[in-house]
C-alpha positions as semicolon CSV with decimal commas, in nm:
position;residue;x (nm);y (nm);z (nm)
1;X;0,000;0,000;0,000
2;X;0,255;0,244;0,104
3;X;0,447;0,154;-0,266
4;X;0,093;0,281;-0,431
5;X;0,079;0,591;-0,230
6;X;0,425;0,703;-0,347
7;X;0,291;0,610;-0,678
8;X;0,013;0,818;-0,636
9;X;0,255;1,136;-0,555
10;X;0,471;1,080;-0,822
11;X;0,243;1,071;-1,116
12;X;0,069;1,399;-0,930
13;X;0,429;1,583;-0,909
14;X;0,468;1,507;-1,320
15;X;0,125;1,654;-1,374
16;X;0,217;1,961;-1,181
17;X;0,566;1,996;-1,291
18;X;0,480;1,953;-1,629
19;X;0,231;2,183;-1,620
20;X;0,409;2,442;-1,440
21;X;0,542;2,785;-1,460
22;X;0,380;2,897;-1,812
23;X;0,166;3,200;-1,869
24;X;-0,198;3,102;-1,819
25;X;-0,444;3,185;-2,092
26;X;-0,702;3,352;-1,904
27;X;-1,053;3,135;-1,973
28;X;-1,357;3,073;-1,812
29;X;-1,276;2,779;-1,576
30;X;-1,579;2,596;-1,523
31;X;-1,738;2,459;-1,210
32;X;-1,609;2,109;-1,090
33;X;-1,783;1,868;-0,875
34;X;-1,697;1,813;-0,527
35;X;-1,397;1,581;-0,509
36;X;-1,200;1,394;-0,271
37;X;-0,972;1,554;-0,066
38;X;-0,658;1,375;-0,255
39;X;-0,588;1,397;-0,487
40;X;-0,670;1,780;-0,554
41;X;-0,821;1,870;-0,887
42;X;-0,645;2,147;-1,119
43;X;-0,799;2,417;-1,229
44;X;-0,943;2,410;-1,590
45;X;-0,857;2,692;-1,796
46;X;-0,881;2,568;-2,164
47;X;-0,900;2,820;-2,465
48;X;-0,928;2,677;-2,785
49;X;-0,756;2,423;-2,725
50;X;-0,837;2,044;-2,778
51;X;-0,755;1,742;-2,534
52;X;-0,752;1,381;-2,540
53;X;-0,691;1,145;-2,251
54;X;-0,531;0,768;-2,299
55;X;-0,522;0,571;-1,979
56;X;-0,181;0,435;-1,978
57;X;-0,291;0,269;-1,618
58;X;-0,575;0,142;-1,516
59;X;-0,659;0,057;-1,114
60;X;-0,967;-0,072;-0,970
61;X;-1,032;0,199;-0,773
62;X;-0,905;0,554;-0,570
63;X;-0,886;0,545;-0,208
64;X;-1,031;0,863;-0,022
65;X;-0,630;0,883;0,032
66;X;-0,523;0,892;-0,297
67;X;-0,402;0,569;-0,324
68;X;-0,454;0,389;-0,689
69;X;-0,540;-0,020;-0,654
70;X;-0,494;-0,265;-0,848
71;X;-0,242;-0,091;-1,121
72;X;-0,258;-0,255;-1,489
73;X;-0,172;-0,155;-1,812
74;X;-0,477;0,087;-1,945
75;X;-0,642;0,113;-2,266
76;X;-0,499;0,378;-2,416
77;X;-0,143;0,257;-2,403
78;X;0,087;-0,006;-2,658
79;X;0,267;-0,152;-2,385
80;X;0,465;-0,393;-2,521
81;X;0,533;-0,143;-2,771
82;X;0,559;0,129;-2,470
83;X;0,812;-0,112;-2,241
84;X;1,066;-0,206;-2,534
85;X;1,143;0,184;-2,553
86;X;1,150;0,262;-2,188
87;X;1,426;-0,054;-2,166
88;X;1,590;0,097;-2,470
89;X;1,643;0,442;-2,360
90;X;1,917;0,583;-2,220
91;X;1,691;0,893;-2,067
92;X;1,633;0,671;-1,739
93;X;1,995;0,546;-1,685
94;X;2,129;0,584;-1,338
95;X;2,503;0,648;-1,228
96;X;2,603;0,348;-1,345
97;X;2,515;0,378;-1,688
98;X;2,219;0,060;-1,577
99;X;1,867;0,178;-1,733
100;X;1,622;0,029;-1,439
101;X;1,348;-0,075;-1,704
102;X;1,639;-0,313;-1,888
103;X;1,470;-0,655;-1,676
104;X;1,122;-0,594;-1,691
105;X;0,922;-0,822;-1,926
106;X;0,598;-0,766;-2,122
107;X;0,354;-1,015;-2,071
108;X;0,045;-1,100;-2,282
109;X;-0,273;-0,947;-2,189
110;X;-0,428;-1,256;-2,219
111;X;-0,221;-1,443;-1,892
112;X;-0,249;-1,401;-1,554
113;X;0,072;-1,168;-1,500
114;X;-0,019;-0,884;-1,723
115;X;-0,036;-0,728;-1,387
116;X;0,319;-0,772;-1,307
117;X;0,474;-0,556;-1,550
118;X;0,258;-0,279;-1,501
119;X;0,393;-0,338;-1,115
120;X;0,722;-0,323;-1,230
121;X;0,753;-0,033;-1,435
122;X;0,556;0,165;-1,090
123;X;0,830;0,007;-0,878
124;X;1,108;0,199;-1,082
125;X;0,898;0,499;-1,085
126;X;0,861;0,490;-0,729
127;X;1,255;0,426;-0,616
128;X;1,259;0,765;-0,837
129;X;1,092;0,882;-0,548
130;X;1,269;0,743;-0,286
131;X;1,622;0,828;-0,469
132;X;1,570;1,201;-0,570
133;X;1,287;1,326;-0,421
134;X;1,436;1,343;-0,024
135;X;1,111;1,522;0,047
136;X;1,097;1,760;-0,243
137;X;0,893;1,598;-0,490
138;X;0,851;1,925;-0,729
139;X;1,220;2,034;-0,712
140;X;1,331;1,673;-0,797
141;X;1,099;1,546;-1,078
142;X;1,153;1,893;-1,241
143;X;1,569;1,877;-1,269
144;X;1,552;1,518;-1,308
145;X;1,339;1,566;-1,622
146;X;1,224;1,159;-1,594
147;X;0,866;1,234;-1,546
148;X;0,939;1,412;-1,869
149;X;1,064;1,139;-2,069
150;X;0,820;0,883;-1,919
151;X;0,560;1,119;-2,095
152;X;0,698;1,173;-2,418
153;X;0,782;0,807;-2,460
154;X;0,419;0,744;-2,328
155;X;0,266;1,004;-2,624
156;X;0,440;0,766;-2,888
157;X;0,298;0,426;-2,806
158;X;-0,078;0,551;-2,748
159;X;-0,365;0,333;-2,873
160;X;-0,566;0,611;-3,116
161;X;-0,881;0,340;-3,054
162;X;-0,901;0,398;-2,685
163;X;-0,908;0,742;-2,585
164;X;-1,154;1,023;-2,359
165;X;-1,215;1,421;-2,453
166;X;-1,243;1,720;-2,250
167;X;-1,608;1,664;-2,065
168;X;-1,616;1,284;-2,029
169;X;-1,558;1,118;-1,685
170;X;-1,243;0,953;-1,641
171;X;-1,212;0,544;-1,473
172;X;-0,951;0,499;-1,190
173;X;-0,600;0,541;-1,347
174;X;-0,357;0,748;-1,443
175;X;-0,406;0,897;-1,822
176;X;-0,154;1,064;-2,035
177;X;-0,301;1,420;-2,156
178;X;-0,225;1,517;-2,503
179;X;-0,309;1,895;-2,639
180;X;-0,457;1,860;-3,012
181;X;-0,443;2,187;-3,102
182;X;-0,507;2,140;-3,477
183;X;-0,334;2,506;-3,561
184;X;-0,041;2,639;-3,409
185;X;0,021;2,912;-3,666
186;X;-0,156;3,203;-3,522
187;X;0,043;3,436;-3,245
188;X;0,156;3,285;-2,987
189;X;-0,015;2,944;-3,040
190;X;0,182;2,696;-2,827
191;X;0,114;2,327;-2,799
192;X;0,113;2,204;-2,445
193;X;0,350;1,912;-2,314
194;X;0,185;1,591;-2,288
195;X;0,140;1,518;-1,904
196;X;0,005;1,284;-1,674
197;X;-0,362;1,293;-1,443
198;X;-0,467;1,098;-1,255
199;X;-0,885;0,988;-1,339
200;X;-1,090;0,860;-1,032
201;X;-1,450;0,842;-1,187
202;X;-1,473;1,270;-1,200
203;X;-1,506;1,475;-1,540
204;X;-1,190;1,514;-1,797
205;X;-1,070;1,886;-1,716
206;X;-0,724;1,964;-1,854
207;X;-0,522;2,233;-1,734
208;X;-0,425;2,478;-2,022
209;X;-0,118;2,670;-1,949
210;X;0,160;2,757;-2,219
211;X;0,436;3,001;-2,190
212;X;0,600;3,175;-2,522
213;X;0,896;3,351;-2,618
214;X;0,895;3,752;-2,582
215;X;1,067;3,966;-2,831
216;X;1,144;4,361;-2,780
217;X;1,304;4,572;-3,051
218;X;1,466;4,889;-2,994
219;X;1,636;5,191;-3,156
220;X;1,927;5,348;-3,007
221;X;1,917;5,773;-3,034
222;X;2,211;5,968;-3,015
223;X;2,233;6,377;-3,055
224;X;2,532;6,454;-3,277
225;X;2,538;6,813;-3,089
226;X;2,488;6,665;-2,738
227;X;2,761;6,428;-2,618
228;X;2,517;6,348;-2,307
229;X;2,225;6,215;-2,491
230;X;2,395;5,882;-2,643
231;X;2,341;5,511;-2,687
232;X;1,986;5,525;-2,500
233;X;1,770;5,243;-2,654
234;X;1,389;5,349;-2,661
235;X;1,099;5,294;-2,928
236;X;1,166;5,619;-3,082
237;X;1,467;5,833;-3,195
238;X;1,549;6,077;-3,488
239;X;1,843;6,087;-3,685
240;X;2,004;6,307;-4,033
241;X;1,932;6,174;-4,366
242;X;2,234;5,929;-4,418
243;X;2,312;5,815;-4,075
244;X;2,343;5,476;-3,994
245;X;2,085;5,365;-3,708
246;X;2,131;5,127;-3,483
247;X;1,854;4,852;-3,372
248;X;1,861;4,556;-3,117
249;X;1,624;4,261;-3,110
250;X;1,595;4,064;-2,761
251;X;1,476;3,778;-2,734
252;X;1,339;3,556;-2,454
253;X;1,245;3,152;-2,446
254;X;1,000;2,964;-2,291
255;X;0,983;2,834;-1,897
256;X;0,929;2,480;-2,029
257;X;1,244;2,523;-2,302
258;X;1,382;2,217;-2,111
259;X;1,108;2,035;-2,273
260;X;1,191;2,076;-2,584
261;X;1,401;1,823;-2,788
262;X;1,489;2,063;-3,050
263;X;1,436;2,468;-3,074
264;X;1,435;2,674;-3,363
265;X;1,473;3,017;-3,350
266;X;1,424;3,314;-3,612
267;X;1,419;3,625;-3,605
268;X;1,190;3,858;-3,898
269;X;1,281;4,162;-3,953
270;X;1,121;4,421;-4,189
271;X;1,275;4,739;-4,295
272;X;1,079;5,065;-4,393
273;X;1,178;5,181;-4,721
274;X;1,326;5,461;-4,643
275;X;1,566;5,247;-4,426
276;X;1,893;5,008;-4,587
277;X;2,072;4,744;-4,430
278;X;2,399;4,800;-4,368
279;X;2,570;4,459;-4,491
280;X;2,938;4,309;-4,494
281;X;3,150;4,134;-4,273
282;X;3,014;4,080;-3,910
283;X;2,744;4,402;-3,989
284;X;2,470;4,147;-3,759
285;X;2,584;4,067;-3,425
286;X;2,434;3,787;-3,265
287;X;2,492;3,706;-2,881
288;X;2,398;3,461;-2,629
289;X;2,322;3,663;-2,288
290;X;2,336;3,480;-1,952
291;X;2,317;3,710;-1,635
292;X;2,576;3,742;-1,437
293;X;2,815;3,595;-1,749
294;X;3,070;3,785;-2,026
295;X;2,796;3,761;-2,373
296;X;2,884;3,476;-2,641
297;X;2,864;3,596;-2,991
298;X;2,810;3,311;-3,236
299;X;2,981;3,254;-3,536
300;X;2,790;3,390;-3,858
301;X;2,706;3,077;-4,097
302;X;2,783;2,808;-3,843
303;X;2,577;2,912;-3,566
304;X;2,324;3,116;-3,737
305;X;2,205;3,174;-4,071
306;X;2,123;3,548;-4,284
307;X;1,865;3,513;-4,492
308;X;1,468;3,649;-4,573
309;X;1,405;3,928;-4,810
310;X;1,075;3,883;-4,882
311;X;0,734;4,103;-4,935
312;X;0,691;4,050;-4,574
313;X;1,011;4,095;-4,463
314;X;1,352;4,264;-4,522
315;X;1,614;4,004;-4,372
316;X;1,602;3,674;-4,120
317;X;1,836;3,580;-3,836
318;X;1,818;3,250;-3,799
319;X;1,896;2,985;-3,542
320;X;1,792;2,611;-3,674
321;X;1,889;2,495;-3,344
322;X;1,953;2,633;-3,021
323;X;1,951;2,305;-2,817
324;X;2,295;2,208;-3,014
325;X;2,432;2,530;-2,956
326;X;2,449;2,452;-2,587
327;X;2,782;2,316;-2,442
328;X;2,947;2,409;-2,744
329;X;3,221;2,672;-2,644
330;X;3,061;2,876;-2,369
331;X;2,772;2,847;-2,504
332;X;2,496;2,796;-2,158
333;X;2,134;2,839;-2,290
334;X;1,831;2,756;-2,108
335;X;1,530;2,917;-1,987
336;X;1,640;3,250;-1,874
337;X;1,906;3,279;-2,127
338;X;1,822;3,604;-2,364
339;X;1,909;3,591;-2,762
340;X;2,011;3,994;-2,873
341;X;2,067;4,051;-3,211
342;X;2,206;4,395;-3,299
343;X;2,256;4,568;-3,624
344;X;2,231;4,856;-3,847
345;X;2,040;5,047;-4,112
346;X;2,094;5,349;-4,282
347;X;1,829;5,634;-4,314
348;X;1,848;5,647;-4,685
349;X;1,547;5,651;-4,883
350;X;1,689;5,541;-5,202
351;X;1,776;5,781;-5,459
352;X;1,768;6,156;-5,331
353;X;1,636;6,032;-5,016
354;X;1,289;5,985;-5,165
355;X;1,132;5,710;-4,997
356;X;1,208;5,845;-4,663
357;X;0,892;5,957;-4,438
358;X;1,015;6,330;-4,310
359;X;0,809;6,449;-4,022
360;X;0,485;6,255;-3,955
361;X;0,405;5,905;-3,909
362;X;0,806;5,823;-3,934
363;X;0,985;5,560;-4,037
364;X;0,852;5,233;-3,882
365;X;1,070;4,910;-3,844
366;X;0,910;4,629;-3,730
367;X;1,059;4,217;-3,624
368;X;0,901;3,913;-3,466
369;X;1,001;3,630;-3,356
370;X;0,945;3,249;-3,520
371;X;0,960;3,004;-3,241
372;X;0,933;2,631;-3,204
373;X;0,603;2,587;-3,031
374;X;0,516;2,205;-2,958
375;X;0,717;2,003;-2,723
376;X;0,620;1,713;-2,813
377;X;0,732;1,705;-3,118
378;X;1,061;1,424;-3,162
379;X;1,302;1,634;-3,415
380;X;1,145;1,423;-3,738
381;X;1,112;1,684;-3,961
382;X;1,046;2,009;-3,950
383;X;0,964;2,114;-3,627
384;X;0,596;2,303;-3,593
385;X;0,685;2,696;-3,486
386;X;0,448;2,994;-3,344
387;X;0,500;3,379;-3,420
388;X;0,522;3,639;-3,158
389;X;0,311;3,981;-3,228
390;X;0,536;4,246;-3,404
391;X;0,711;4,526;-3,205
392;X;0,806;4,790;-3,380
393;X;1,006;5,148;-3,337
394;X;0,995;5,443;-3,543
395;X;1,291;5,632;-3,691
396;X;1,169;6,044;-3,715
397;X;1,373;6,257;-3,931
398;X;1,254;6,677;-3,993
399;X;1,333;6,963;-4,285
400;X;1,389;7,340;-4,278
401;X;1,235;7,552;-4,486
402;X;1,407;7,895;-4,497
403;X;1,214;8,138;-4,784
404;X;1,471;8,384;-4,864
405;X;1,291;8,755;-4,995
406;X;1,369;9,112;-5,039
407;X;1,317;9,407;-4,809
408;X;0,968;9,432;-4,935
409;X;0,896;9,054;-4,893
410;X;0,949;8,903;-5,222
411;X;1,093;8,612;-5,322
412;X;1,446;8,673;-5,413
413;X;1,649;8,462;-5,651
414;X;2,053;8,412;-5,691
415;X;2,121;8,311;-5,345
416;X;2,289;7,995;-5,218
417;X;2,279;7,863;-4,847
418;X;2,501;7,635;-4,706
419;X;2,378;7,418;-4,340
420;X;2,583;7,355;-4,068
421;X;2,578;7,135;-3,769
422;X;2,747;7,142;-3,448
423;X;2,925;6,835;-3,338
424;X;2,927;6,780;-2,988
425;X;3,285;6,549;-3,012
426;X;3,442;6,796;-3,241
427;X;3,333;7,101;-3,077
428;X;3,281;7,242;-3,426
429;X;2,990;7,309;-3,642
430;X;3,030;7,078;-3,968
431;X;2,897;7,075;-4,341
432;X;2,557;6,881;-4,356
433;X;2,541;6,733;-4,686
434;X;2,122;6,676;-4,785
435;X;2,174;6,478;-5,049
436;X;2,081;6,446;-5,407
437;X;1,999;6,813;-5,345
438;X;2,325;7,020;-5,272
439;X;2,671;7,115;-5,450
440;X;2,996;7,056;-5,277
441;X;3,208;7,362;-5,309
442;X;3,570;7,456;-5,153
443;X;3,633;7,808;-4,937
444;X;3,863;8,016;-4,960
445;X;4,069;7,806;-4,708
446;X;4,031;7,468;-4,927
447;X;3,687;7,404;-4,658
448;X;3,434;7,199;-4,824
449;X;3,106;7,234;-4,765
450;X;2,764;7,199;-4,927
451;X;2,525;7,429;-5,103
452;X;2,194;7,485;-5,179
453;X;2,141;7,738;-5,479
454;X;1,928;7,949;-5,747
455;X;1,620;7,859;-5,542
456;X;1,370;8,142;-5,327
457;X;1,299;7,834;-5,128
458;X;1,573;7,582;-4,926
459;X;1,466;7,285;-4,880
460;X;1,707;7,096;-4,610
461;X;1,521;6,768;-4,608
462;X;1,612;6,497;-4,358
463;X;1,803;6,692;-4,025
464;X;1,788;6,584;-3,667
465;X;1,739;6,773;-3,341
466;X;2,079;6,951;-3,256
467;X;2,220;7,275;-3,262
468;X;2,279;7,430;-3,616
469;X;2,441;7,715;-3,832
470;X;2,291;7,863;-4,141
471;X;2,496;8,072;-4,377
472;X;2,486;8,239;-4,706
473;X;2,722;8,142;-4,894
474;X;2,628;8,302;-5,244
475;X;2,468;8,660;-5,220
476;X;2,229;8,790;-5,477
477;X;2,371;9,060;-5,668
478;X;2,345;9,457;-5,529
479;X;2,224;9,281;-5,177
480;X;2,437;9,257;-4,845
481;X;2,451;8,927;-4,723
482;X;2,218;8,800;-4,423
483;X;2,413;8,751;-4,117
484;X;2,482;8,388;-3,993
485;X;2,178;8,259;-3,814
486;X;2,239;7,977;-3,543
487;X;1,973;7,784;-3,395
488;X;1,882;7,506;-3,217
489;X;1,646;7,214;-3,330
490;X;1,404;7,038;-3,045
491;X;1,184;6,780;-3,114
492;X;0,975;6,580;-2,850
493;X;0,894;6,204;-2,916
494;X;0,626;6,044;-2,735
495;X;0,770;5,673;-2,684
496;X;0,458;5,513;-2,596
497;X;0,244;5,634;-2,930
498;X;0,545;5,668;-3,094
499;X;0,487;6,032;-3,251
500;X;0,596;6,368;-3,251
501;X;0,426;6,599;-2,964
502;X;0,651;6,884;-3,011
503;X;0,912;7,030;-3,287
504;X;1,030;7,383;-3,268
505;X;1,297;7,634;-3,302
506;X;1,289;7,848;-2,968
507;X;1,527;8,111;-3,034
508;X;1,844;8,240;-3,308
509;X;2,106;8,368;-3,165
510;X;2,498;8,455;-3,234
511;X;2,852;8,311;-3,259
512;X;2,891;8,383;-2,888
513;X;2,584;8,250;-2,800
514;X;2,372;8,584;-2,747
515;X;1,995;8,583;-2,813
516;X;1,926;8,825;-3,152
517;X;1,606;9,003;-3,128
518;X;1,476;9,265;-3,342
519;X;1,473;9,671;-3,297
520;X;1,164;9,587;-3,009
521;X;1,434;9,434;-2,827
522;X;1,181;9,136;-2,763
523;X;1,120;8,968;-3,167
524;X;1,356;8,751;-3,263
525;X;1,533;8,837;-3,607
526;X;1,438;8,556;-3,741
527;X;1,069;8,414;-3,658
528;X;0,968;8,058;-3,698
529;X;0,596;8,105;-3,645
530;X;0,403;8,122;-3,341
531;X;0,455;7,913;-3,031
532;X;0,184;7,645;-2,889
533;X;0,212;7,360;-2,718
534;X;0,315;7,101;-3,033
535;X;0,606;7,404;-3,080
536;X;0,674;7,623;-3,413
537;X;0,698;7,365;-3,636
538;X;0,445;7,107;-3,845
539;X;0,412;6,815;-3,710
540;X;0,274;6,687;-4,027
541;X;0,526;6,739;-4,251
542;X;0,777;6,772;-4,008
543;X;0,868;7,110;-4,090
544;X;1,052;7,437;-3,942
545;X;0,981;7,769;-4,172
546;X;1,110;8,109;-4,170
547;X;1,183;8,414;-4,375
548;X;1,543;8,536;-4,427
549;X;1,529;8,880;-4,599
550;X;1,854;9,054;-4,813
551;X;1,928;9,445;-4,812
552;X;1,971;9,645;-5,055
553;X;2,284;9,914;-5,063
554;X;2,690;9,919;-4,950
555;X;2,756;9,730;-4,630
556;X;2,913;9,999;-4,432
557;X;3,172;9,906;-4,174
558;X;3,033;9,835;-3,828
559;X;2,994;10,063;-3,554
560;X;3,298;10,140;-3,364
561;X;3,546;9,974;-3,625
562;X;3,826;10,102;-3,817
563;X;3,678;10,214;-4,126
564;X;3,435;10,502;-3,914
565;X;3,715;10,620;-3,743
566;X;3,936;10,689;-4,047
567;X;3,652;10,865;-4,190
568;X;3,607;11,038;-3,858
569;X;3,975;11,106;-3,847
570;X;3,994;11,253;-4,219
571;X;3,641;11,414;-4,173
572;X;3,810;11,621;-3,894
573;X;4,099;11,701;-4,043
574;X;3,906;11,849;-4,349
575;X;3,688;12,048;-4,088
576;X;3,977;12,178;-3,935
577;X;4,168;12,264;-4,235
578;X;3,855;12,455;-4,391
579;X;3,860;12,643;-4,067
580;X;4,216;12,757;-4,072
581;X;4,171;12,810;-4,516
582;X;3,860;13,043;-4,405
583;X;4,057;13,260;-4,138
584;X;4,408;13,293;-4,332
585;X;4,181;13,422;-4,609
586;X;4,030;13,662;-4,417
587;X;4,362;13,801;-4,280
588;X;4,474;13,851;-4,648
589;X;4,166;14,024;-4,737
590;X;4,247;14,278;-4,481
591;X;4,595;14,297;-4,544
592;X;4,493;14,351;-4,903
């Protein structure tokens, strides 16, 4: 009797263990009849998911302690079939190499010691008990991963002819529970392990909890002009028209991953297409995280695979299978081990930038994550896989539109602008290039920078928040040139919608940093519209406008240079002189 209780608790340990630590598909769980106080039933929490029950044992009855009597093979089990693959497995094996099942004969059904090996194979499961257990059952049949195997082995010798469905009321015996799931293609669709319950006359109700990968993709943002704001990963960042963007993928796996024979592992990624991969050597990085250890990278073509470029998506990163990666090297992956894939793309747009989204709804990128999603299945084949939902972040990129006009406010042709940026490394402000759009010229110091020209309208397409420098480089004929106008752009991203709540340029001010305002003493020089909440600019479009407005006449020299005070030096001089040429005059008149 006291060998059939420990049976008892051992089959109830697999059922919980294998049914253990997943995320539970919330469901109606439906009412169950009163039962006996042992064994305790499970909750029911089934969504869409189908189960069928095959009694691998049968027992005459279930004590009010939880005791199943007279164990015999069941009806839903092969067991000759079933015992020839427990004896020839190495899964059970003990220190010694000795698998415990090795001695155990089948008998036919038909003689009076069918009963015997049934007995026997519960004797082995119950010195399992009595070896590993030491009072733990849980902690033991869950590193031990016997209770597994016993399953699995179980789910390949069931008798289709002999089986129960969710609803139907269960004999005394113990029943391997198989999840039928017919698709597993949808989001997140996993396939539950095949686990063991014990039946004692009350309805089927198996317990549906699975447990997925997660996958999170970010974008790191960095502020050319701002050495502080760098490498922070979020789901929103801007960037210049041909800068290279970088994007990590992390991925999780499964509680149960232990579970699992075989793993596959893919990541999908899709590109907008105003984004390009950046390709050559070692351009995706690929690393096995483990906390508390130094990351693995893995070896590109031997340890995963680059491939995809498809309508649905842009490339693949793909891991056939992770269970042979482990042990390999340093390789250590199991269930809290993290998969990060990093890489970059360049905000390019094709040709002049044109498939870029300035301003707006930005440019999305978007990856998710193919998964092996049935445990049960043996490694014949290919294995069945699940999809996560997408994640996506957005890439925002903005354009100034300076209108240059005359002192009476109309458009003015023959000028050419050049845009500079300030580096926050260099200290310097540096030639922005927008391309497909402006002409690389020299200064007089052998300088390059970039120019837009011949246009009343400048279109600088595709610039980031930072601080920036606008100059003229090419002055209309018979007009003085506008003074150097330096500016910074701001731009608030709302991470969670992942849009632009605010773009504006607050202020213009000087070389040295000084605010310029108008004669008021209060108007900037330059005005970028009025300020609201969402800022001066468009959020639309993405766009920051202004006028910037050419003199007519001879630049003078500044107040308080040289050039005044030579002409106040000579004007004196001539003042004086007519002075003294009006008195000596005078005198001779007299004389005269």
């Amino acid at each position: 009797m006291k060998m059939f209780k420990k049976v008892t608790a051992f089959f109830l340990a697999a059922v919980m263990v294998l049914a253990m630590n997943c995320t539970v598909f919330a469901a109606e769980v439906p009412e169950l009849p009163e039962a006996p106080e042992s064994p305790k039933p499970q909750e029911a929490q089934v969504l869409e998911h189908e189960y069928t029950a095959y009694q691998i044992f049968s027992g005459t009855e279930v004590t009010d302690k939880g005791e199943l009597l007279g164990i015999d093979w069941g009806t839903g089990i092969n067991a000759e079939e079933f015992l020839e693959k427990l004896k020839s497995s190495t899964e059970f094996n003990d220190a010694d190499g000795k698998n415990p099942f090795a001695d155990i004969e089948y008998k036919d059904p038909n003689t009076n010691t069918t009963t015997k090996s049934a007995d026997a194979v519960a004797r082995v499961i119950t010195n399992w008990e009595s070896d590993d257990i030491n009072g733990s059952e849980l902690n033991a049949a869950s590193e031990d991963g016997r209770a597994r195997a016993f399953a699995r082995i179980a789910d390949s010798c069931k008798n289709e002819g002999a089986v129960a469905t969710t609803g139907e009321r269960l004999d005394a015996g113990y029943y391997l529970v198989v999840d039928t799931q017919k698709d597993l293609t949808g989001e997140n669709a996993v396939r539950n392990l095949s686990f063991l319950q014990m039946g004692d006359g009350r309805e089927f109700t198996p317990v549906n909890k699975t447990d997925v990968p997660e996958l999170e993709k970010k974008v790191k943002e960095i502020n050319d002009s701002d050495v502080t704001i760098i490498d922070q990963w979020g789901d929103v960042a801007d960037y210049d028209l041909g800068d290279e963007v970088e994007f990590m993928l992390t991925g999780t796996l499964p509680t149960d991953y232990d579970s699992y024979e075989t793993y596959r592992y893919v990541f999908h990624d899709k590109l907008s297409p105003g984004l390009v991969l950046v390709t050559g050597d070692d351009a995706i990085n690929v690393e096995i995280v483990n906390q508390g250890k130094d990351p693995v990278r893995l070896n590109p073509g031997d340890e995963f695979k680059i491939g995809g470029s498809t309508d649905k998506e842009s490339f693949t990163v793909e891991i056939e299978d992770l269970k042979k990666l482990n042990g390999t090297r340093d390789i250590v992956i199991n269930a809290n081990t993290k998969i990060v894939v990093t890489y970059k793309a360049t905000l390019d747009g094709g040709e002049n930038g044109a498939n870029v989204i300035i301003g707006g709804a930005g440019n999305e990128n978007k990856a998710w994550l193919e998964y092996s999603n049935d445990p049960n299945h043996r490694g014949e084949g290919e294995p069945p896989t699940g999809n996560t939902p997408e994640d996506k972040v957005v890439v925002f990129t903005y354009q100034l539109l300076p209108n240059k006009v005359d002192e009476n406010g109309e458009a003015l042709e023959g000028a050419g602008f050049s845009l500079f940026k300030f580096n926050g490394v260099t200290n310097a402000y540096e030639p922005v290039e927008i391309k497909g759009v402006t002409t690389e010229k020299k200064d007089s110091n052998g300088n390059i920078y970039y120019e837009i020209e011949n246009v009343t309208t400048f279109e600088f397409k595709g610039v980031d928040a930072g601080k920036y420098k606008l100059v003229e480089t090419t002055v209309p004929a018979g007009y003085n040139k506008a003074e150097d106008m330096y500016f910074d752009v701001v731009a608030e991203l709302d991470e969670t919608n992942q849009k632009i709540i605010k773009l504006e340029i607050a202020k213009v001010y000087d070389e040295k940093g000084n605010e310029i305002l108008g004669s008021d003493g209060k108007t900037p020089v330059y005005t970028f519209g009025e300020m609201n909440e969402s800022g001066n600019g468009n959020l639309t479009d993405g766009s920051l406008s202004t006028s910037i407005v050419n003199l007519k006449g001879i630049v003078l020299p500044s107040t308080g240079g040289i050039g005044t005070t030579i002409f106040y030096i000579i004007g004196g001089i001539l003042v004086v002189g007519a002075g003294v040429l009006l008195v000596t005059r005078k005198r001779m008149s007299k004389t005269e």
